[in-house]
N, C-alpha and C positions, 0 to 999 in steps of 0.2 A: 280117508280124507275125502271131503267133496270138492267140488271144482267148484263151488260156489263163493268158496271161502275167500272174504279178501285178503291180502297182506299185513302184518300190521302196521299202527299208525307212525308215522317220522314224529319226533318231537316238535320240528317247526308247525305241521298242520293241525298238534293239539292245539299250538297259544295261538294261532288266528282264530278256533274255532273256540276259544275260551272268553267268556265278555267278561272276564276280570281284567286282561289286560286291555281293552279297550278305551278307559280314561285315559292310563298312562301311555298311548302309542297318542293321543290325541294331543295331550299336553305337550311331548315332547314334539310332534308338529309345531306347533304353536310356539314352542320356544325358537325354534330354528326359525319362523318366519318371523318373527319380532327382529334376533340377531340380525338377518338378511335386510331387514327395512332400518334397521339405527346405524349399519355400519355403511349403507348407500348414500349417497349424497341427494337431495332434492335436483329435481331437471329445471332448469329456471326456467319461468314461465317466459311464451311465446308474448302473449300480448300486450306485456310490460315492456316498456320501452326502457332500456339503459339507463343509470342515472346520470345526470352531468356529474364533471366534473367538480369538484369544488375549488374555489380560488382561494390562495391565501392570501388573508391580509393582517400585514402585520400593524403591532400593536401600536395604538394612540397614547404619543407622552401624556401622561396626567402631570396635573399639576400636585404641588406636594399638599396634604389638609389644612385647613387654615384652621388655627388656634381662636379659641373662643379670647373675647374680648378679657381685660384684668376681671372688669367688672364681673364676667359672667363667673370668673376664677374662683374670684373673692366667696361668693353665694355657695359655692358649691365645695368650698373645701369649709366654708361657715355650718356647713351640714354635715355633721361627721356620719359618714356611711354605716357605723355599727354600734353607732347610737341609740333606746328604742324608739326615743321624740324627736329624732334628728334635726333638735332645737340649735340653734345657735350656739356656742363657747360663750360664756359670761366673759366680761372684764372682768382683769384685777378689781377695779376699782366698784365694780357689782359684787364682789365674794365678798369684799370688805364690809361692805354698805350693813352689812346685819350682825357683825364680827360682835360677838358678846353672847348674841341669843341663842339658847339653849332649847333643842326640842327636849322634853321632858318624859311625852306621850304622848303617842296614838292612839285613837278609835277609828276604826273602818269594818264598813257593814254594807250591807247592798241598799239598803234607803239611804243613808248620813255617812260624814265624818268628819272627825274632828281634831284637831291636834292642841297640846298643852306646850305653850313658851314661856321660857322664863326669860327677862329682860335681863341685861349686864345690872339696872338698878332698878327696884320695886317687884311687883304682884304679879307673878303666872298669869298666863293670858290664855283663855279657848279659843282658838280660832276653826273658820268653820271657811268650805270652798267660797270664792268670792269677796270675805271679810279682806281688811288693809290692815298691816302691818308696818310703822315708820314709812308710810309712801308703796309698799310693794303690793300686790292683789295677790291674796292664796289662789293659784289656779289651781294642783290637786293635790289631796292629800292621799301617800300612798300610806302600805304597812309599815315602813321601814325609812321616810322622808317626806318632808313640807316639800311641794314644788311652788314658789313665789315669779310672779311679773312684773316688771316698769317699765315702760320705755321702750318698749321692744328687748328687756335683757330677761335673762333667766334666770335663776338662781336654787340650787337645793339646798335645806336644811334638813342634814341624818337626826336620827332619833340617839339619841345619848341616854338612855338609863339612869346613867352613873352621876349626866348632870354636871360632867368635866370638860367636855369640849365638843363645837360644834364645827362642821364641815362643812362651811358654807362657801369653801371653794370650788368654785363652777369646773373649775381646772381634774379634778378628781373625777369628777363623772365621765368625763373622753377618756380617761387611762382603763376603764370597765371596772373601773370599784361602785357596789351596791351601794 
């Protein structure tokens, strides 16, 4: 044996002198001082001065909302909200106005269109946007209905095929039938 010889190594002095565990001794630092700063509380700053306190004050009676006038009422239930022209309700007495005439047919196209009425007496008529009708102005003609005006009223006439009955009650279009 020489005297030279050193002793051998402790396992603690292999893993200092090992740079594998070096990330992980670094991380785990690094974790413990994050823990140590999120569970301390901040030192309130010196140069900030206190806040006042706040006063209470309590609340200001309001007065209750004031209701729109009849008139403004009237307008706005005349506008039925899930209507898609949220046009006025015709009178009775505007469904009636055309009671007999039968839409017959439609054309509609992106240039023209046009609809076929048969009167209660005589010759099928083409009507076309714009044209009169007994007093009414075709305002538009859809796929599936004549929309007519007078007077500020409104009026639809359904397309009938069959050439048996016309719906020309204004009343049917607010209940959501096409």
């Amino acid at each position: 044996m020489s005297v030279l010889s050193s002793p051998p190594k402790s396992a603690p002095a292999r893993i200092r002198r090992d740079p594998r565990w070096l990330p992980l001794l670094v991380s785990a630092a690094m974790v413990v001082l994050l823990v140590v700063q999120v569970a301390t509380p901040p030192a309130p700053d010196p140069t900030r001065p206190p806040p006042a306190p706040r006063a209470i004050v309590p609340p200001q009676p309001q007065s209750p909302p004031q209701s729109p006038e009849s008139a403004e009422w009237s307008r706005v239930l005349d506008r039925p909200l899930f209507s898609p022209d949220r046009r006025p309700t015709p009178t009775v007495a505007a469904a009636t106005a055309l009671e007999g005439f039968v839409v017959t047919g439609i054309a509609v196209s992106e240039q023209a269109a046009s609809a076929v009425v048969r009167p209660p007496a005589g010759k099928t008529i083409r009507l076309r946007p714009g044209q009169t009708l007994d007093g009414w102005t075709v305002r538009r003609i859809a796929p599936q209905r004549v929309t007519l005006d007078r007077a500020g009223e409104s009026l639809d006439l359904t397309l009938d095929p069959k050439g048996l009955r016309s719906s020309g009650k204004g009343k049917e279009k607010s209940k959501g039938n096409p």
